[in-house]
C-alpha positions in Angstrom: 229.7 89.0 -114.0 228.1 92.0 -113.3 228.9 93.7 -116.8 228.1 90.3 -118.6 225.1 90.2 -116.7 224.3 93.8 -116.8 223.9 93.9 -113.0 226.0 97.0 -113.0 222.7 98.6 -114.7 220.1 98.1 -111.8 220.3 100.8 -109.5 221.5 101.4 -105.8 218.0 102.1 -105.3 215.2 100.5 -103.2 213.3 98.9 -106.3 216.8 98.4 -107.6 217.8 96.3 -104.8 214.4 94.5 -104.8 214.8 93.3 -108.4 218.1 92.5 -107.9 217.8 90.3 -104.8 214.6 88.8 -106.1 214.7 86.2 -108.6 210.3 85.8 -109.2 210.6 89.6 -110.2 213.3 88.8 -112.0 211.6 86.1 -114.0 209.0 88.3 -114.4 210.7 90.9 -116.0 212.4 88.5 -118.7 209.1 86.9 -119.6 207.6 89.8 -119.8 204.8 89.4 -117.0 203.5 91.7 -115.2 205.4 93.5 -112.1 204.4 94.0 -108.8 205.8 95.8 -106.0 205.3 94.3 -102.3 203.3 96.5 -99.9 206.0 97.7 -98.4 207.5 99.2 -101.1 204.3 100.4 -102.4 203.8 102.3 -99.2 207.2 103.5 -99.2 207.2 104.1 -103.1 203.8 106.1 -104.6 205.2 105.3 -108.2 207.0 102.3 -107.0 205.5 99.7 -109.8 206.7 102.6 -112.6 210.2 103.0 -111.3 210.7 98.7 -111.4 209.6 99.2 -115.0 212.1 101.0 -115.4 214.5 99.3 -113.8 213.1 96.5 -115.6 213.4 97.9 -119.0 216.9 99.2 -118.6 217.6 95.7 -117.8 216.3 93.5 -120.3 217.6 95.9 -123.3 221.0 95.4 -121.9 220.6 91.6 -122.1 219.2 91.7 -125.5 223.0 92.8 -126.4 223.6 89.1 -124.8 221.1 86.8 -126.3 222.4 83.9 -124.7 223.0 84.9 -121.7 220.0 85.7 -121.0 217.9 82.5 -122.6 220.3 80.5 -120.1 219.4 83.0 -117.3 216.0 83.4 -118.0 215.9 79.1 -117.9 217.5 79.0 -114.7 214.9 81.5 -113.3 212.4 79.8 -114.9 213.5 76.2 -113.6 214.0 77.4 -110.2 210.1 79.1 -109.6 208.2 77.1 -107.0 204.8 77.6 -105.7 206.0 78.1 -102.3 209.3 78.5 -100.4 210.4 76.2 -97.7 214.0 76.9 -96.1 215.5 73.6 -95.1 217.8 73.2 -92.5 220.1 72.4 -95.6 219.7 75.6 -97.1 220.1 77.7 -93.7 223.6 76.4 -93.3 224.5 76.4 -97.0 225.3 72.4 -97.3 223.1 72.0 -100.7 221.9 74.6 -103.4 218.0 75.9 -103.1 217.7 77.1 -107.0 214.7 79.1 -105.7 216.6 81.5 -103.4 220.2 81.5 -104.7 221.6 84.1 -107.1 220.9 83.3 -110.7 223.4 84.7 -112.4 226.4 83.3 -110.5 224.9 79.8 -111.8 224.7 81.2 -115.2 228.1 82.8 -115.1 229.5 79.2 -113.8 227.0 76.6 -114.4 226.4 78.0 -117.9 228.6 76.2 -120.0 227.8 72.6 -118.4 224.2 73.2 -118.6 224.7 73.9 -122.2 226.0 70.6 -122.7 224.1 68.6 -121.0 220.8 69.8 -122.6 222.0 70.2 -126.1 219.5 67.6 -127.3 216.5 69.0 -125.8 214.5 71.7 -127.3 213.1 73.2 -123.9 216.1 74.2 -121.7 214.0 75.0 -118.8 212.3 71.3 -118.4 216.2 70.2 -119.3 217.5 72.2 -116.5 214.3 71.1 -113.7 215.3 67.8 -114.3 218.9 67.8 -113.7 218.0 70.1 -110.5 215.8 67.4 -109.3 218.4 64.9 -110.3 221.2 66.3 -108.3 222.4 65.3 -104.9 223.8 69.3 -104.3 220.0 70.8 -104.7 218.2 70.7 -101.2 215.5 68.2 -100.7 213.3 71.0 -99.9 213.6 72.5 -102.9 213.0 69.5 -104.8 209.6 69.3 -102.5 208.2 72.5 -103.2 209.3 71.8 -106.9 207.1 68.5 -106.8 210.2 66.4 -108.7 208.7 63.1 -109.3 209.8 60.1 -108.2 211.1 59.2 -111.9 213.0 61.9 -111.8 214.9 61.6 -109.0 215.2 57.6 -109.5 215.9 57.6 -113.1 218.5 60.4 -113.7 220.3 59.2 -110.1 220.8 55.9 -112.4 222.3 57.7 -114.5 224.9 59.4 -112.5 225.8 56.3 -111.0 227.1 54.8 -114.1 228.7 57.5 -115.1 230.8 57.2 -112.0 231.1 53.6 -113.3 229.2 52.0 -110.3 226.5 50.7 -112.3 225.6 49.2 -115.5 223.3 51.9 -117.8 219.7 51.0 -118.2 218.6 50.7 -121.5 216.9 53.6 -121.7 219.7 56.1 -120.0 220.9 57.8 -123.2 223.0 60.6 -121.4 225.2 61.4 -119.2 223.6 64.8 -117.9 223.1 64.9 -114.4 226.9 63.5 -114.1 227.4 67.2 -115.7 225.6 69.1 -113.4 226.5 67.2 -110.4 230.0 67.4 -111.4 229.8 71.6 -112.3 227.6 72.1 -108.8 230.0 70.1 -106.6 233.0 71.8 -108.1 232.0 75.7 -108.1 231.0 78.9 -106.6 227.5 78.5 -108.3 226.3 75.6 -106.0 225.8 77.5 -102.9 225.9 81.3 -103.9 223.0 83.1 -101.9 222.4 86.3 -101.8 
């Protein structure tokens, strides 16, 4: 994972460390917004916001060798950004996934595939993903809070799982079978509760 995700490139150092255990600057990198380093750091650090450039840089031009990849990772980063962070007791004792804190990568390097396939008829991957994440029963509810899932989205796709576990006759307007996907790829792999 580390090659395919060209972890192996960020460095042992400080800034390194911070990009790597930080998945809003690492959505920031990928989309190209601008990077910030805490106070901390900037105390610690006098050029701190030029050397996570460059860690930046070094990054992204090593994902560019893994186009996909990276659109899937950048998705999942960009799915997962919430406003604010609340840790539920969920979360603490690892019984559900909180997309906002967990490792990225691990979910692309074992999530990937099913997320693939269960947004292969949407255009924008990131709303696709939000709303399975919403959708699923293995994504803490205080995620889903900060994230401000509707109530049509956590009604409508849970519909939708049910009958593809044959409890429940589709609703006319349930065309897919997508959250059964990612409930079924969360519940089954590393990637559901992989924290940092």
């Amino acid at each position: 994972m580390d090659n395919k995700m060209c972890l192996s490139l960020l460095s042992s150092s400080a800034v390194g460390t911070m990009l790597r255990n930080d998945n809003s600057l690492q959505f920031q990198c990928l989309a190209g917004q601008t990077l910030n380093c805490n106070a901390a750091m900037n105390a610690a650090l006098p050029n701190c916001i030029n050397l996570l450039h460059a860690e930046c840089q070094a990054w992204k031009n090593c994902l560019d060798a893994h186009q996909a990849d990276k659109d899937m990772l950048q998705a999942l980063l960009a799915s997962s950004q919430t406003t604010v962070t609340t840790a539920g007791t969920g979360q603490v004792t690892g019984q559900c996934a909180h997309p906002a804190n967990d490792d990225p990568e691990s979910w692309e390097c074992e999530c990937a595939e099913d997320l693939y396939q269960a947004c292969a008829h949407r255009t924008d991957l990131s709303a696709c993903i939000t709303e399975l994440m919403c959708a699923s029963d293995e994504v803490c509810p205080s995620w889903k809070q900060d994230k401000g899932c509707s109530v049509s989205m956590l009604a409508g796709p849970a519909a939708i799982v049910d009958t593809a576990h044959g409890r429940r006759q589709p609703s006319p307007n349930s065309s897919s079978l997508e959250p059964a996907l990612l409930e079924q790829s969360l519940s089954g792999k590393a990637c559901a509760r992989t924290s940092r």
